[in-house]
C-alpha positions in Angstrom: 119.4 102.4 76.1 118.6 105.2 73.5 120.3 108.4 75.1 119.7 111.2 72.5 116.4 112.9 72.3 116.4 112.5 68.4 116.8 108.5 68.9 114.2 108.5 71.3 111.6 110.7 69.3 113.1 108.7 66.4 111.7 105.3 67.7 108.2 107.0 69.4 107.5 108.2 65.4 108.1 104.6 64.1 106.4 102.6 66.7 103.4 105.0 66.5 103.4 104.8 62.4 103.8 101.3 62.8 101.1 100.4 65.3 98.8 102.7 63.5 99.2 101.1 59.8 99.9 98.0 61.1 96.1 97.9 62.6 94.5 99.6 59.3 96.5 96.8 57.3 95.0 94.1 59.6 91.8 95.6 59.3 91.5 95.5 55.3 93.3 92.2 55.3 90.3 90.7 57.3 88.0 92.6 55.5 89.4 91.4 52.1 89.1 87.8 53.1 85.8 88.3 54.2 84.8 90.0 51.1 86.2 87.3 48.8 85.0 84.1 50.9 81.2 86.2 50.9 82.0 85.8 46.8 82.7 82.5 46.9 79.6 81.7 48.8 77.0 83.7 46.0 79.7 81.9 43.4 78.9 78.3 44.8 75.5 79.0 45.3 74.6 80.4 41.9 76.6 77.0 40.7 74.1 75.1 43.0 71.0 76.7 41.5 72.4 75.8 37.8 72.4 72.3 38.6 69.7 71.8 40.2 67.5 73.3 37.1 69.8 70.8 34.8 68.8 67.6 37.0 65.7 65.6 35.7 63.4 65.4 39.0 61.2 62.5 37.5 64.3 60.4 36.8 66.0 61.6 40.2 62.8 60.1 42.2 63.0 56.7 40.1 67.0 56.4 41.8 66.8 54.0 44.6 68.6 55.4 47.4 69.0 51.9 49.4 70.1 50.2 46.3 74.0 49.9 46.2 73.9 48.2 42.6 74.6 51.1 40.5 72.2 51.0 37.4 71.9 52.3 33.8 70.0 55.4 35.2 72.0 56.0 38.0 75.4 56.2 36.2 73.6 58.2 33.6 72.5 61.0 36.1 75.6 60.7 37.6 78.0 61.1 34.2 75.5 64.3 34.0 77.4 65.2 37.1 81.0 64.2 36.5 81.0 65.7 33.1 80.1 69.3 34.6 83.6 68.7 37.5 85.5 68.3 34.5 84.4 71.1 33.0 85.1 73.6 36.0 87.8 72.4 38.0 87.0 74.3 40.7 84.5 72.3 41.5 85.8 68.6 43.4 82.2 66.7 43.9 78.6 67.4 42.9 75.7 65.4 44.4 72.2 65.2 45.2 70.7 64.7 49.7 67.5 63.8 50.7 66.5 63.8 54.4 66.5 61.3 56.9 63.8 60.5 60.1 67.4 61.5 62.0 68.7 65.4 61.5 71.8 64.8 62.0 71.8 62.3 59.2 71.2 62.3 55.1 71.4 60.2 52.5 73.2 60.5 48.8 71.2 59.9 45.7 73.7 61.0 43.1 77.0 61.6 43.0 79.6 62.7 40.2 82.6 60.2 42.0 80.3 57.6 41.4 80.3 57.2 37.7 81.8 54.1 36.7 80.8 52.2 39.6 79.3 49.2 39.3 78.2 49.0 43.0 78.1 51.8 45.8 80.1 51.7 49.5 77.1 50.6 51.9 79.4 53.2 54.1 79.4 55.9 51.6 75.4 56.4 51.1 74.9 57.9 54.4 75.9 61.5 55.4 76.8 62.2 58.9 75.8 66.2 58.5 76.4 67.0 62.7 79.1 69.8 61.7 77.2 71.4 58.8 74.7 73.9 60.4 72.5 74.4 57.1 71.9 70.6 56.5 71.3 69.8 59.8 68.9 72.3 60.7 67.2 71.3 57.0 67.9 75.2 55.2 69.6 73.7 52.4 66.3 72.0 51.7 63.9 75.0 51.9 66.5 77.6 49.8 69.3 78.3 48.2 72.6 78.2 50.7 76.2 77.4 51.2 78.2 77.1 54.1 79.5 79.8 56.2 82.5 79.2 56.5 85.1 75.5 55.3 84.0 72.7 56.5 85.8 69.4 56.4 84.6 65.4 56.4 86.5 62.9 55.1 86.5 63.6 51.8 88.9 66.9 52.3 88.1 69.9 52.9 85.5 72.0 51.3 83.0 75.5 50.7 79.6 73.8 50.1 76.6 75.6 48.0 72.9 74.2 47.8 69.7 74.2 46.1 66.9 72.6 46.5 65.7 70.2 43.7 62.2 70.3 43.1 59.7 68.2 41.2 57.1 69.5 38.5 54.2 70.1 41.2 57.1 72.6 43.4 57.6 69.9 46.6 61.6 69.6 47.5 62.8 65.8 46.7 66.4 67.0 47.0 68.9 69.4 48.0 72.1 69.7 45.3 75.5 69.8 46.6 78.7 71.4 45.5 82.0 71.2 47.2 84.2 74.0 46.0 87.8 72.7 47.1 90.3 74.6 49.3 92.8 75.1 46.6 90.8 77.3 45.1 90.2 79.3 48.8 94.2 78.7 49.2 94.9 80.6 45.9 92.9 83.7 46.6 94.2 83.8 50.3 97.9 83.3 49.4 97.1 86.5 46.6 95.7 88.6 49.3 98.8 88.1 51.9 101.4 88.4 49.2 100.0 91.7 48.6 99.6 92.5 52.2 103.5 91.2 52.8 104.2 93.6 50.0 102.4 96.9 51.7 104.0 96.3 54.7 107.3 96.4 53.8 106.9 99.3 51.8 104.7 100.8 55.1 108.1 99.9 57.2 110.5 102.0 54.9 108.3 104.6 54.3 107.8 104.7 58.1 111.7 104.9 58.9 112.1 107.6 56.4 109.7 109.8 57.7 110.6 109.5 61.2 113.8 110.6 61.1 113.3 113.5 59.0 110.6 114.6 61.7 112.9 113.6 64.4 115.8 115.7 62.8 113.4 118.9 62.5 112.7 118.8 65.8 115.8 117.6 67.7 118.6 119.9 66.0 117.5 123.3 67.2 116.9 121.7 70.5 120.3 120.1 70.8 121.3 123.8 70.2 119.5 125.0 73.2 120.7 122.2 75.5 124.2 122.9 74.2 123.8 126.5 76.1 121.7 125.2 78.9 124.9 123.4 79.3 127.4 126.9 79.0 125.0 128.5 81.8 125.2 125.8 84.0 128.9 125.9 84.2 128.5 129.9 84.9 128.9 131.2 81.3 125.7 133.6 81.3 126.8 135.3 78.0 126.0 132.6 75.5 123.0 133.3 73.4 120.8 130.9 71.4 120.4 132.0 67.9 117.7 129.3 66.0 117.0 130.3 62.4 113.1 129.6 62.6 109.8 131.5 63.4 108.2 128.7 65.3 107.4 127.7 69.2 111.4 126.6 68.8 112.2 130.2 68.3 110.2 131.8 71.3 111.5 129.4 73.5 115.3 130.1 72.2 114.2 134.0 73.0 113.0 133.3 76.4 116.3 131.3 77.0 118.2 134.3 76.5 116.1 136.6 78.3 116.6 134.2 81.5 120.1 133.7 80.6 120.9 137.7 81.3 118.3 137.5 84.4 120.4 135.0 85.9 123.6 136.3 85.5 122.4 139.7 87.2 120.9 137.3 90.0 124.1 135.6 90.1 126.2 138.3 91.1 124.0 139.2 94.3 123.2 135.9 94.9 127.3 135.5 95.2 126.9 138.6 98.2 124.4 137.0 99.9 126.0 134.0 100.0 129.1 135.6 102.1 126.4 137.2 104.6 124.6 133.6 105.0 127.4 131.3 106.0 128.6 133.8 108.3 124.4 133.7 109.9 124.7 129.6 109.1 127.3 129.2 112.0 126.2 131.2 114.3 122.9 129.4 113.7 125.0 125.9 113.9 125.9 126.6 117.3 122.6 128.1 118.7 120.7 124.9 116.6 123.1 122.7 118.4 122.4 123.7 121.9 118.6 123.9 121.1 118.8 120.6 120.0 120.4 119.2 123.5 117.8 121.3 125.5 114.6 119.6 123.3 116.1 116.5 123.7 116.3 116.6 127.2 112.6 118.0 127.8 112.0 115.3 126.0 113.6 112.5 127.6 112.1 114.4 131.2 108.6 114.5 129.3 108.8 110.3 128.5 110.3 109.2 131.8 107.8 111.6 133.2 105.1 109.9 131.4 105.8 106.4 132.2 104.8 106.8 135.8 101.4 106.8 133.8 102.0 103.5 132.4 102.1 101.0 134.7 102.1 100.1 138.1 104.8 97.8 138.5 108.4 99.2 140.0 110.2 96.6 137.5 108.4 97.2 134.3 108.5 101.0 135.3 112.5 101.0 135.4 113.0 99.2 132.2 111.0 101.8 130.4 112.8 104.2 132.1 116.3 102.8 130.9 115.0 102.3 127.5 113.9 105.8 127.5 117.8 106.8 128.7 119.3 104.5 126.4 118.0 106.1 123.5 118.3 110.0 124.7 121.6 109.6 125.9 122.3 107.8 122.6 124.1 104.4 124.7 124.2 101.0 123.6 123.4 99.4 126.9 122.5 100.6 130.4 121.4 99.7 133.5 119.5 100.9 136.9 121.7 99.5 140.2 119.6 100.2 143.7 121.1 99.7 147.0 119.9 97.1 149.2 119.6 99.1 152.3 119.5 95.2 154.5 122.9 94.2 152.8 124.2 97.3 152.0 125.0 96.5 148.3 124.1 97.2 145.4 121.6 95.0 142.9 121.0 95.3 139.5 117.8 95.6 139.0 117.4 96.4 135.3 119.8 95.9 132.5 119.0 96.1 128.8 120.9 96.4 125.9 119.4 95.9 122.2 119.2 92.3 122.4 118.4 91.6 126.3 116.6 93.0 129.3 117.7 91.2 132.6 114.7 92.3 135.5 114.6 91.3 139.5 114.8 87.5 139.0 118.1 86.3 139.3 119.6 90.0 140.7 123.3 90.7 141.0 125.2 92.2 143.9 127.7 94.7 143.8 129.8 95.8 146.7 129.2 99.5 147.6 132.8 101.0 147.4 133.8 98.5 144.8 134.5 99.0 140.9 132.4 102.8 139.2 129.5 101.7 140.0 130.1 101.4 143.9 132.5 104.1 144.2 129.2 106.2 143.0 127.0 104.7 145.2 129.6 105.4 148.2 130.6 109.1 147.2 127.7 110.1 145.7 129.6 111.8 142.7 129.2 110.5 139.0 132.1 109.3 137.0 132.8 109.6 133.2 135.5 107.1 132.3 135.5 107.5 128.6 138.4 104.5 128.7 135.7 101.7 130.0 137.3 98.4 131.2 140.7 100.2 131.2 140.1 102.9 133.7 142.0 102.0 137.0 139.1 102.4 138.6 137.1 99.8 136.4 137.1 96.6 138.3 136.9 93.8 135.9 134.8 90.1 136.4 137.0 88.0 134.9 134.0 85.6 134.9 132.2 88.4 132.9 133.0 88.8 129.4 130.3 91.7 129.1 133.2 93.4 130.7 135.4 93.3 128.2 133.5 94.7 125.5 132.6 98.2 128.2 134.8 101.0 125.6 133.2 104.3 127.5 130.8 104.2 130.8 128.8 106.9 132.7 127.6 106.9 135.9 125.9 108.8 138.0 123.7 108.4 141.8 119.9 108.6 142.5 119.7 110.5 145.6 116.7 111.2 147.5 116.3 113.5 150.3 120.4 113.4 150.6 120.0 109.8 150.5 121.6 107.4 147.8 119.5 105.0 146.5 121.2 103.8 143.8 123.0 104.6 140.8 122.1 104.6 136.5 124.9 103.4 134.3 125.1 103.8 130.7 127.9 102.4 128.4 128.9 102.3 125.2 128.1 105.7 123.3 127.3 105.6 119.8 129.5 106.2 116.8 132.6 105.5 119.2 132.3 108.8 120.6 132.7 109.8 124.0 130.4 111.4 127.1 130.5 114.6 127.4 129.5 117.4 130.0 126.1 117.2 128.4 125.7 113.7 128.8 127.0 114.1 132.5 124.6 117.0 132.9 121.1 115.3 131.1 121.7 111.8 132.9 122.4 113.5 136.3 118.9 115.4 135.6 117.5 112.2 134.9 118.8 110.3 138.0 117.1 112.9 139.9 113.5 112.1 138.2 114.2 108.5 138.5 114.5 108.5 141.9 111.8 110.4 142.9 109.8 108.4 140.5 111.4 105.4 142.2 110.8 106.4 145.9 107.1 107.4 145.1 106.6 103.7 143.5 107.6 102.2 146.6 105.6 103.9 148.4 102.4 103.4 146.3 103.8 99.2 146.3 103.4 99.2 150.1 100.0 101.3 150.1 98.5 98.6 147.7 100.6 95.2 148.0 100.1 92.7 150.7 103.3 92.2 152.4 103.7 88.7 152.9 102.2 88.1 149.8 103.0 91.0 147.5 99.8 90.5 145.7 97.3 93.8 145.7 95.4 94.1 149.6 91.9 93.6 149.6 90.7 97.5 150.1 92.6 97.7 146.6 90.9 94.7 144.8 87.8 96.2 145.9 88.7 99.5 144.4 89.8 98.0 141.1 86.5 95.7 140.9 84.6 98.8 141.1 86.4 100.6 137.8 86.1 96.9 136.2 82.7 96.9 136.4 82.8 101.2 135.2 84.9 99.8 132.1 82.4 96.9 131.3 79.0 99.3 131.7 80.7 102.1 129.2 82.5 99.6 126.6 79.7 96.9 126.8 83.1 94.3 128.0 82.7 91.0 130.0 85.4 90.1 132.5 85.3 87.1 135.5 86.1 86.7 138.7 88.0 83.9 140.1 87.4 83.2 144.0 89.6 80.2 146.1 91.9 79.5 149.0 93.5 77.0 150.4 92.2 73.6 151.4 92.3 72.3 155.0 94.4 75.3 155.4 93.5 75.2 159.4 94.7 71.7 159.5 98.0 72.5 157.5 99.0 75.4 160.3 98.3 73.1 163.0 100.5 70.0 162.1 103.3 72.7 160.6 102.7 76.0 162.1 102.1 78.9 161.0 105.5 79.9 159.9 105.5 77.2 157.3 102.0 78.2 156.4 103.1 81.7 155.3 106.1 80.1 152.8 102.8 78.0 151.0 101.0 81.9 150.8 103.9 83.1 149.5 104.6 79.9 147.1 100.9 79.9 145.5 101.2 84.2 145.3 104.3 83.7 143.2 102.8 80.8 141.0 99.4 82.9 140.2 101.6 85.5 139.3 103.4 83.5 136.9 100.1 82.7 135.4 98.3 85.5 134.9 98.7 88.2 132.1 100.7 90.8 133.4 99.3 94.6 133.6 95.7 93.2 132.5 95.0 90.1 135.2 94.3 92.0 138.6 95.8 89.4 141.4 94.4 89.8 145.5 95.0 88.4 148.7 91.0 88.5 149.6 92.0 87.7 153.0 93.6 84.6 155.0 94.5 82.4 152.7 91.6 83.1 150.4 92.9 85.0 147.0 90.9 86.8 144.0 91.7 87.2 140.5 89.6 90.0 138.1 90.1 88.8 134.7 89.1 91.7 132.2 87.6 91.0 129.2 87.2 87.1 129.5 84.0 84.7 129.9 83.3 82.1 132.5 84.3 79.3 129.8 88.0 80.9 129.2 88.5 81.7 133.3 87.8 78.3 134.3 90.7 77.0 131.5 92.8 79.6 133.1 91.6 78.4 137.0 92.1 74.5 136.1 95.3 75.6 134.7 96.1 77.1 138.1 94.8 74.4 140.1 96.7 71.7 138.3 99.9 73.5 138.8 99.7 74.5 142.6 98.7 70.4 142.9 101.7 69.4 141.2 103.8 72.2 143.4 106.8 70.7 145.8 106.4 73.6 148.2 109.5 74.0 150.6 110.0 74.2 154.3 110.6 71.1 155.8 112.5 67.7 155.2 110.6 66.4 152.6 108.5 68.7 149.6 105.0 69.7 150.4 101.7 70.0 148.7 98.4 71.3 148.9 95.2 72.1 146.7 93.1 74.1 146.1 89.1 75.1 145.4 88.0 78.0 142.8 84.9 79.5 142.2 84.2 81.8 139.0 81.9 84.0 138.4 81.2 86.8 135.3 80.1 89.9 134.8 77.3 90.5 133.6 76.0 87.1 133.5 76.0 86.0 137.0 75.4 89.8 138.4 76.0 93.6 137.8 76.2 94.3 141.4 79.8 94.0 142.7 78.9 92.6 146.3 76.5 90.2 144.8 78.9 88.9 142.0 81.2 88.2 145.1 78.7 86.7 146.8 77.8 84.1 143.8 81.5 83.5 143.0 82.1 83.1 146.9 79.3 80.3 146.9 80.4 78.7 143.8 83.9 78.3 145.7 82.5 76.6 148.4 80.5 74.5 146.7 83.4 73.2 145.2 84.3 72.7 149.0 81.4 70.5 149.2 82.0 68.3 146.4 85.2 66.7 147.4 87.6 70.2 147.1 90.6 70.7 144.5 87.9 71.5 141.9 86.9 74.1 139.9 83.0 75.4 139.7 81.5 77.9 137.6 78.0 79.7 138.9 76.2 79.1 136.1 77.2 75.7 136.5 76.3 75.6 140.2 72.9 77.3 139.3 72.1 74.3 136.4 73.0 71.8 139.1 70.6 73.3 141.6 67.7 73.6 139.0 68.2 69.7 138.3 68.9 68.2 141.8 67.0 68.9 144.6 69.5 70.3 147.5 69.1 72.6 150.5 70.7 75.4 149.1 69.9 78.2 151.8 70.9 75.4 154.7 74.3 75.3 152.3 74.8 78.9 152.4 74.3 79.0 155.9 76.6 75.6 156.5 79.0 77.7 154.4 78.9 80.9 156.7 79.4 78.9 160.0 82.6 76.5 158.3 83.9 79.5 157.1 83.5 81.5 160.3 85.4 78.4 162.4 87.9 78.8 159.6 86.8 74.4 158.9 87.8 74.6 155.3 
């Protein structure tokens, strides 16, 4: 808004002048209408005093305060009154209170508005004194007082003084009243703010006076100085600063031209240095660049590297692979292609762009020899077509619109021991450019990494999984139960253990062989897995077609909503196999660490018992320990002849 210094230090001077005389006026203003209402007060008092000593006490006590016919004594006492209003105006009423049983409540006696009446307003002879402090709290009848402030009732509004009236022997009979008006108040006040209207006015021109000529003393040699701040910046190091003055202004005008010569020595050298420095800056530019591509790939080694760390699982291991080569190869999608060595083709496995990542579920087959990607796969050779769907050898899906929009594509193979295993595509590069040898040469790298990582994955899978099943073997669970149970002693965690199999699985093998009893292992394996939190739930086949779950970091009370959940579901399940759908239930057990027990074998022992009491009780249930223990200490049941029962069933596979 204000650009010029002097404008700026212009309007600091006046606000500050302002602010600071605008306070100090306030100040005396309220201190001179303090002052002259204090004067008012000793002026209504002292007038209070005077009539009281001019009342007649003995003829004051003869008045009848209860009488409202006004008598010969009465309007005499109260002419007394009248005649003294009309000699000072400034006074409106005079009268004469005397107390009541209630405080907040007087009584008039005289009055000077009352002469000439013949007969007094029954409404008028009481005083309702609530909002005047000194009658209600009775000071006005022990000593000389006036209000502290205006008051009004409905008479108008008014400054009140008092004094008590006192008989020959000293007791109080009265207190005498008089209401000073506010014109009076509103005369002085008006006086005092015309005056203060006045002062301010001449405070504001006086104030825009001397702020300008400060602000011109102390702008104009500094306007000179950022005139030939201006001349040096645009490379005139000659000018000099000459202030007439032998102030601060003046040593800093000196010092200017002393840094003025300085930099136009520094200049000159500055100017060969300059020369010798872009010719370092390439060479630099190049070496930078190529330092740059080698960091970024030991770092793209060092994160896929890293995610074998991560995870366990082959699919969630690949996506953070891609998204790892997505980014360090600077792509907008990719995707990891291996080849189905049953089929010989090739299935996507992973693909992922910025919106989307498309796993293992619904996988897509590619022909090995067919479009890039299978041309890779067959040769073994990587491809750079910078001209995506357009290169000949670019065989589009015309059901695939995904390939239209494919502007640049890289590919290269993940071979292993001399073996292709499948291939890593990414498309797209950023910023419409195109891949280069060092994109050819970082992903081929990576390819190599991946499928080591890859090949060691799927060996670790078939060490650990259950093949039918693909849930984690039983050596494994046991293995896993025993860190749980490390984690929750260190950390102070909780975690359950959810025990169950099949019911009348014997019986289901028999009528449908075993064949179709493997499809209903694999069914219920899928449908935990959908249920369970993946990389934290640890899923088993225990053995048969019993299976265990480790939940870390969960009570009994949040595993059996989990296991009910399960149950439900695998009840509800059309399994497949034969003409018609299929279904089957099962029976959990749960128990917790450390509530139930802190030993491993004995917390599957607990949980294995609470299983098969669910067994007993009808099957397709769900039973806690604690809540097999609670019904044990109420009922009375043969609970070793149970366990044993439990054994022998079990044993003769009866369940």
């Amino acid at each position: 808004m204000f650009k010029s210094f002097k404008a700026k230090l212009f309007i600091i001077i006046v606000f500050t002048t302002l602010v600071l005389s605008g306070i100090t006026i306030f100040t005396l203003y309220q201190i001179g209408i303090n002052t002259q209402l204090e004067t008012l007060r000793k002026d209504v008092i002292h007038m209070a005093i005077t009539v009281s000593l001019m009342i007649n006490p003995e003829l004051h006590k003869k008045v009848n305060p209860d009488d409202l016919v006004v008598t010969e004594l009465l309007n005499n006492l109260n002419r007394e009154l009248y005649d003294i209003t009309q000699v000072n105006t400034d006074v409106i009423y005079i009268y004469t209170l005397i107390q009541t049983d209630d405080p907040e409540k007087c009584k008039f006696v005289l009055a000077s508005d009352d002469y000439g009446r013949k007969e007094l307003d029954p409404n008028d002879t009481v005083y309702d004194v609530s909002n005047i402090p000194v009658l209600r709290n009775r000071t006005a009848f022990m000593e000389p007082t006036a209000t502290k402030d205006t008051y009004e009732d409905k008479w108008g509004e008014f400054i009140t003084g008092y004094a008590p009236l006192k008989d020959k022997n000293g007791k109080v009979i009265a207190t005498v009243g008089v209401d000073m008006g506010k014109k009076k108040i509103a005369e002085f006040q008006q006086n005092i703010k015309r005056w203060t209207v006045i002062v301010v006015i001449a405070n504001i021109v006086l104030s825009f006076i001397l702020s300008l000529i400060i602000a011109s003393f102390i702008s104009t040699p500094l306007k000179t100085i950022a005139r030939h701040t201006k001349l040096i910046s645009e490379g005139d190091f000659n000018a000099k600063i000459v202030v007439e003055s032998d102030d601060e202004i003046k040593v800093l005008a000196d010092a200017f031209n002393s840094m003025s010569e300085k930099l136009g020595s520094l200049f000159a050298n500055l100017n060969q240095t300059q020369k010798k420095l872009l010719i370092y800056m390439d060479d630099l530019k190049d070496s930078n660049q190529q330092l740059n591509r080698r960091v970024n790939e030991l770092t793209l080694l060092y994160s896929v590297s890293q995610t074998v760390n991560q995870t366990d699982d082959l699919d969630e291991l690949l996506v953070m692979i891609l998204d790892a080569i997505i980014k360090g190869v600077t792509s907008e999608k990719g995707s990891i292609m291996l080849v189905d060595e049953e089929t010989g083709t090739l299935v996507l496995r992973v693909y992922k762009d910025q919106y989307t990542v498309v796993n293992t579920e619904r996988p897509r087959l590619f022909k090995v020899g067919e479009g890039i990607a299978g041309t890779v796969a067959q040769t073994g050779k990587p491809i750079v077509a910078n001209k995506g769907y357009k290169d000949p050898r670019f065989m589009v899906r015309p059901e695939e619109e995904e390939d239209m929009k494919i502007k640049s594509l890289l590919c290269v193979p993940m071979i292993i021991n001399e073996k292709i295993i499948g291939v890593v595509n990414v498309t797209n590069k950023r910023k419409g450019k195109d891949y280069d040898e060092d994109d050819l040469g970082l992903l081929t790298t990576l390819a190599t990494q991946i499928a080591i990582i890859i090949d060691k994955a799927r060996l670790h899978e078939l060490a650990i999984l259950d093949g039918l099943t693909q849930l984690y073997i039983h050596r494994y669970f046991q293995i896993r139960l025993d860190e749980e149970i490390l984690r929750s002693k260190r950390y102070g965690y909780q975690f359950a253990l959810i025990m169950f199999d099949i019911d009348h699985f014997k019986k289901f093998n028999d009528n449908y062989g075993h064949q179709q009893g493997d499809i209903v292992l694999i069914e219920v394996a899928k449908l935990i897995k959908q249920n369970i939190r993946l990389n934290v739930d640890i899923p088993a086949r225990y053995g048969g077609e019993e299976f265990a779950v480790i939940l870390p970091g969960q009570n009994a009370d949040k595993a059996k909503i989990f296991a009910e959940r399960l149950r439900r579901k695998i009840e509800l399940y059309e399994f497949p196999g034969q003409s018609e759908p299929l279904h089957v239930t099962i029976s959990i057990g749960i128990g917790s660490y450390p509530i139930d027990s802190t030993i491993k074998n004995q917390l599957i022992y607990v949980t294995d018992q609470a299983l098969y009491y669910a067994k007993e009780n009808g099957r397709n249930q769900v039973w806690t320990v604690q809540e097999m223990m609670e019904k044990k200490n109420h009922e009375k049941y043969d609970w070793q002849g149970l366990a044993q029962s439990i054994q022998e069933r079990r044993k003769n596979r009866e369940f």
